[in-house]
matplotlib code that plots the C-alpha trace (Angstrom):
import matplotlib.pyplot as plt

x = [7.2, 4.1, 0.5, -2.3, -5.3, -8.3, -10.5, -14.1, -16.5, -16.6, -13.4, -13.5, -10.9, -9.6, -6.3, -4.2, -0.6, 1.4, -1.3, -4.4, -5.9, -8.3, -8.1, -10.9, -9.8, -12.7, -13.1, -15.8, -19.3, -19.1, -15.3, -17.2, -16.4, -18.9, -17.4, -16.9, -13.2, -10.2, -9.2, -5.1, -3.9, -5.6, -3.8, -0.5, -1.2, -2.3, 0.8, 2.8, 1.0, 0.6, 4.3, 5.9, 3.1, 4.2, 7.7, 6.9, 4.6, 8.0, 10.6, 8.3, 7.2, 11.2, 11.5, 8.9, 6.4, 2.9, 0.4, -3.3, -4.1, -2.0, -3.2, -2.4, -3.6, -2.1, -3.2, -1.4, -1.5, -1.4, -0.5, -3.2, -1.8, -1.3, 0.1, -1.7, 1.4, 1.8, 3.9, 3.3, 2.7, 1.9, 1.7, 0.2, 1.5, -1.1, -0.3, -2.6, -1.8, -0.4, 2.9, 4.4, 7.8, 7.9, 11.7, 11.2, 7.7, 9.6, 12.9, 10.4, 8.7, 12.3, 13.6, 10.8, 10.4, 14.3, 15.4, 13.5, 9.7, 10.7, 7.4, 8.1, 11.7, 10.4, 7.8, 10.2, 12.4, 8.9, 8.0, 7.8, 7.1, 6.7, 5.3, 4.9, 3.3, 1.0, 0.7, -3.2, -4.4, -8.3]
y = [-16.9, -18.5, -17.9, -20.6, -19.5, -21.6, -21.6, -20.5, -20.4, -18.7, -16.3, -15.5, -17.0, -16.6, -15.7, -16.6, -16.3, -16.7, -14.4, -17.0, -13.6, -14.4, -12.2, -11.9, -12.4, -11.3, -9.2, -7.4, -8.2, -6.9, -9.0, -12.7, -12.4, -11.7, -8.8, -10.1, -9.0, -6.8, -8.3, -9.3, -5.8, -3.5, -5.7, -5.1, -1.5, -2.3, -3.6, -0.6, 1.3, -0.6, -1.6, 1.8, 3.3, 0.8, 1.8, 5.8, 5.5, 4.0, 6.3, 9.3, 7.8, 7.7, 11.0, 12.2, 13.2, 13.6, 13.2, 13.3, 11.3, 9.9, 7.9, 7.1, 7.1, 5.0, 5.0, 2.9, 2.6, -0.6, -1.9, -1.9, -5.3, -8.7, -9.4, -5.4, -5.0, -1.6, 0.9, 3.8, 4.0, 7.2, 7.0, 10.2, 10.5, 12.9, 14.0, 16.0, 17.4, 20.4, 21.8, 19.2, 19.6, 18.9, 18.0, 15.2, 13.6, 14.2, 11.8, 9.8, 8.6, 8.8, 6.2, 3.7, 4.4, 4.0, 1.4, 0.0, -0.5, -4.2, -4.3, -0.6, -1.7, -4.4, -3.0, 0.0, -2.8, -3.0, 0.1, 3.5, 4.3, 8.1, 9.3, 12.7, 14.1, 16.6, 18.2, 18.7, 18.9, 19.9]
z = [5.0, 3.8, 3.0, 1.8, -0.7, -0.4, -3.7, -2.1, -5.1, -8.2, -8.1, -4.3, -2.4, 0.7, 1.6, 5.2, 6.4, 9.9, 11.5, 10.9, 9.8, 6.9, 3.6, 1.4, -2.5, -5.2, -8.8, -9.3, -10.0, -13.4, -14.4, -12.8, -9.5, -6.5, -5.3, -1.6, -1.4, -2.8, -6.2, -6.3, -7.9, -5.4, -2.6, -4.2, -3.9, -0.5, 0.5, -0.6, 1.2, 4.4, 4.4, 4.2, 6.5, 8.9, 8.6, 8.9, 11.8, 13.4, 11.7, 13.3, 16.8, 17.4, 15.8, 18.6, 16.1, 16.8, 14.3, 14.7, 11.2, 8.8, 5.6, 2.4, -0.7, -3.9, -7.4, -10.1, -13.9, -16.0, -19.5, -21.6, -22.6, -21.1, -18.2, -17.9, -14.8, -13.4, -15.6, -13.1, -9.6, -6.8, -3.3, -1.5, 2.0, 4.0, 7.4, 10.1, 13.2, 14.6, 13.6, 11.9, 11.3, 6.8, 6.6, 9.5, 7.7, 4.5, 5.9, 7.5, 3.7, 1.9, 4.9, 3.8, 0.2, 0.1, 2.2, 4.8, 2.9, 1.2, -0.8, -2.3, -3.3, -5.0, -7.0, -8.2, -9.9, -12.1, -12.1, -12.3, -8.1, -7.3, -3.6, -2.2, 1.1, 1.8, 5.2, 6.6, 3.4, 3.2]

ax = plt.figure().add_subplot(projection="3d")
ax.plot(x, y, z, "-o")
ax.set_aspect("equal")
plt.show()
């Protein structure tokens, strides 16, 4: 696997791999950057989510489980010190649809969180990585 990052100006840059898919990389307007894309932490909790998502859109499609709208929502907590890496991580499943069967959705996020989500397993050897789900919440 291999991605390139081209320097664009300022502290954008822009991000592609295999897909030729381009990937805006920024900071904010108020840390020097232009704002113009996600800055490199937020797409590390990006990738947690999208990579176990992935896997439990699967797990449940075999499972025969119908959901109306699934997304998740991750939220992560850093040193207050340099390198400022995550100490503490949550990823909130949330499933809508009709009778959705808990103990399935439940197997479905232990499967990837577990063993199949490669991005989550890494990260937990860093640290602390918590998820729960919540069924059609309001």
């Amino acid at each position: 696997m291999k991605v390139t990052v081209k320097h664009i100006k300022g502290m954008h840059f822009q991000g592609e791999g295999s897909s030729k898919t381009m990937t805006h990389i920024d900071t904010a307007v108020t840390a020097g950057g232009s704002g113009l894309g996600s800055n490199p932490m937020e797409l590390l909790l990006m990738a947690i989510a999208g990579c176990s998502g992935m896997d439990i859109v699967s797990i449940l499609e075999k499972m025969q489980v119908k959901l109306q709208r699934f997304e998740a929502t991750v939220e992560g907590e850093r040193a207050s010190d340099h390198p400022k890496v995550f100490k503490d991580i949550e990823v909130v499943y949330k499933f809508w649809g009709e009778s959705l069967p808990e103990d399935k959705l439940r197997r479905a996020v232990q499967l990837s969180m577990e063993k199949y989500c490669s991005v989550a397993n890494m990260i937990d050897k860093a640290a602390d990585l918590t998820y729960r789900i919540e069924v059609n919440p309001e």
